[in-house]
C-alpha positions, -999 to 999 in steps of 0.1 A, spaced: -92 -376 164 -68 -346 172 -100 -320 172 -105 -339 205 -73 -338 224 -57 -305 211 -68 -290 236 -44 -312 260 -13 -305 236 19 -281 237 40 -268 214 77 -291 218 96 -266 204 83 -237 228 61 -252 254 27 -232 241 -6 -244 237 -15 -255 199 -44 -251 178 -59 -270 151 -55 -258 116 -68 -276 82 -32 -297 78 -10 -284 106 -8 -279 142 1 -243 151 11 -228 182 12 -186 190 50 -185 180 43 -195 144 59 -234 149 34 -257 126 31 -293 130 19 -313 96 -10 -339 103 -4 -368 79 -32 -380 55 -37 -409 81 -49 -382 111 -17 -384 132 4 -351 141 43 -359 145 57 -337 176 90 -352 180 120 -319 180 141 -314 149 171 -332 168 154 -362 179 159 -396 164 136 -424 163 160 -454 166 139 -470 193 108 -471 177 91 -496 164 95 -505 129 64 -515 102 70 -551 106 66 -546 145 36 -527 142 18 -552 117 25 -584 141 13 -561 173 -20 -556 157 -22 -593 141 -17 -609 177 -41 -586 197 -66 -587 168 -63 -618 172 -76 -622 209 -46 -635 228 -44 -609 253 -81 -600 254 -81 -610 297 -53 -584 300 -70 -558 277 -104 -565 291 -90 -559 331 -69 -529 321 -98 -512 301 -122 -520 335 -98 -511 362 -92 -475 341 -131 -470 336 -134 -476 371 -111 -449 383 -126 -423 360 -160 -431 373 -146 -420 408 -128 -390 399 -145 -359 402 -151 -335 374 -175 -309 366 -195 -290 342 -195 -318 311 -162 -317 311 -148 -348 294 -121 -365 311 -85 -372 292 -65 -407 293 -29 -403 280 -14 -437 271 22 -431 272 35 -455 247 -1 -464 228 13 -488 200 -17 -493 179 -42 -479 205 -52 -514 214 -50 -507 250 -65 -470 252 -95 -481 230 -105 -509 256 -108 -476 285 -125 -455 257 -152 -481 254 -162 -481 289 -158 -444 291 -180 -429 269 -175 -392 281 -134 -397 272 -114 -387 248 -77 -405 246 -42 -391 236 -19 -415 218 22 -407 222 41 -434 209 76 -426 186 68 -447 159 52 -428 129 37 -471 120 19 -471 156 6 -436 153 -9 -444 120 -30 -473 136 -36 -462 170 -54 -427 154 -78 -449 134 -84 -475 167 -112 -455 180 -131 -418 171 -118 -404 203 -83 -410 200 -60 -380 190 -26 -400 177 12 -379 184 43 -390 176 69 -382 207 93 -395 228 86 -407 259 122 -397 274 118 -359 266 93 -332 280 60 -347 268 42 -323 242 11 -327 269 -3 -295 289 6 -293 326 -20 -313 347 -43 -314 320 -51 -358 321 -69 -375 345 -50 -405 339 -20 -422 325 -16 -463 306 15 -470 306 16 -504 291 51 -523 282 64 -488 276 91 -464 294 79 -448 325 94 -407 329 79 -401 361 83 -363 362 70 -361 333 37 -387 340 34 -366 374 34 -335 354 8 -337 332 -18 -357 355 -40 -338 372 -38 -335 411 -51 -369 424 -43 -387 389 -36 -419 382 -7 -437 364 -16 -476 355 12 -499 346 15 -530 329 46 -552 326 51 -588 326 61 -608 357 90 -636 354 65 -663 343 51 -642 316 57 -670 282 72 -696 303 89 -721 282 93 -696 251 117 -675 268 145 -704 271 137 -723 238 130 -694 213 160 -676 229 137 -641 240 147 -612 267 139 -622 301 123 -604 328 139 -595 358 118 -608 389 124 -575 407 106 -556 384 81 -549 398 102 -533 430 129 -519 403 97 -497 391 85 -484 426 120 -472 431 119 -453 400 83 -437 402 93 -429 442 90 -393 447 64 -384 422 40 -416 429 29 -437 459 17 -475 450 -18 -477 459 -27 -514 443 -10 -540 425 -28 -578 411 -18 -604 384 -30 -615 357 -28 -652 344 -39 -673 317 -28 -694 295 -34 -698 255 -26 -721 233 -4 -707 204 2 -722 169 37 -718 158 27 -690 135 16 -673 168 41 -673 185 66 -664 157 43 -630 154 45 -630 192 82 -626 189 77 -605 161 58 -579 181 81 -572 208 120 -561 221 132 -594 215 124 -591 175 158 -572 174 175 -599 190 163 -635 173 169 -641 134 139 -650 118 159 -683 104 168 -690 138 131 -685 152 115 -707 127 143 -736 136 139 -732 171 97 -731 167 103 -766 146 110 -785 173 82 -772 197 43 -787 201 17 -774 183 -1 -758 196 20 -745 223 1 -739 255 21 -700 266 14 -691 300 4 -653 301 12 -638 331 12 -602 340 12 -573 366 -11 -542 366 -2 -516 394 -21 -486 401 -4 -453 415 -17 -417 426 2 -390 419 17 -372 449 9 -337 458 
């Protein structure tokens, strides 16, 4: 809930710590912040425009298909690997450590880490107002916020001990910013084999197989690679899945739904989908 990360937030209009009032965020200046009936704050600018975000339909087939356990290897390694590197972190006087996840969707991800970190509390940005609904309801120590990921986060300086960032924009200065000295940023993208024979046949966005070295490049300067390992599986989908699968994600924008459900006619069912994907760890640099 926001009571728990408000401590971590900043004004975007001003840059000023805020403070919790009965239906608002407030910062020193005077700017306020409505939080909506459904516990989330919205801290996107005036001028900003949520054209990227992603829509209600979007949202709903996210939380259907990782409800549903597809991805549970992916969410169960992410939420160790995170627990892990709080548990090494110092930290003192009961002070409760803080896990930003820089494009939270529905808070899938961020309540895996929360589980195994009892002493955490989690801050949700995401720039859809649909995700921030869920994701501030996924777990009691989740503060939701609607932002964008390309601006100045609305996150105090060095103030998290680490960063998910998973399928999501990376803004490196920004990520290095907010982490505190020695933080961690974890990544998760797919690799080239992620969905295999869907990609061709159901006419999705492809991944580039330099992705992973595309990345490095752009996090150089503000982060040093300090671990890297795949995850594989593979699960057999129903042709419902994967049409929610598709529904979830970029390529939603870019298939018809008529033209998905012709294309998913003349697969198997079910249809074994290799999942394949990359989790990298970096440390912030001094």
């Amino acid at each position: 809930m926001l009571a728990d990360v408000v401590e971590h937030l900043t004004c975007p209009i001003c840059g000023e710590g805020l403070a919790l009032e009965t239906r608002a965020l407030r910062c020193p200046a005077g700017h306020a912040f409505d939080i909506a009936r459904q516990g989330y704050a919205n801290l996107l600018p005036g001028d900003a425009r949520a054209g990227t975000a992603d829509t209600a339909e979007m949202v709903r087939a996210r939380e259907s298909f990782l409800g549903a356990g597809h991805f549970d290897l992916l969410t169960r390694t992410l939420g160790e690997r995170v627990a892990e590197g709080l548990a090494r972190t110092g930290g003192g006087g009961g002070e409760a450590k803080a896990v930003l996840d820089a494009g939270a969707g529905t808070g899938h991800y961020l309540r895996a880490v929360l589980d195994r970190s009892p002493a955490a509390v989690g801050v949700a940005l995401d720039i859809s107002k649909h995700a921030a609904r869920r994701a501030g309801r996924a777990h009691p120590r989740i503060g939701a916020i609607v932002a964008d990921l390309w601006r100045p986060l609305p996150v105090r300086d060095a103030t998290v001990d680490a960063i998910v960032n998973v399928f999501a924009p990376r803004n490196a200065p920004e990520f290095h910013r907010v982490l505190k000295a020695g933080g961690v940023l974890y990544t998760v993208t797919p690799s080239a084999r992620h969905l295999g024979p869907l990609v061709g046949t159901l006419g999705l966005l492809t991944v580039d197989e330099q992705k992973s070295e595309r990345m490095d490049a752009a996090l150089a300067g503000h982060f040093v690679l300090e671990s890297r390992e795949g995850v594989e599986t593979e699960v057999p989908l129903s042709r419902d899945d994967a049409a929610t699968l598709v529904g979830m994600g970029p390529s939603a924008h870019h298939v018809t739904q008529e033209d998905l459900h012709k294309r998913l006619a003349d697969l198997p069912a079910p249809i074994p989908v290799p999942l394949s994907f990359v989790i990298s760890v970096f440390r912030g640099l001094p």
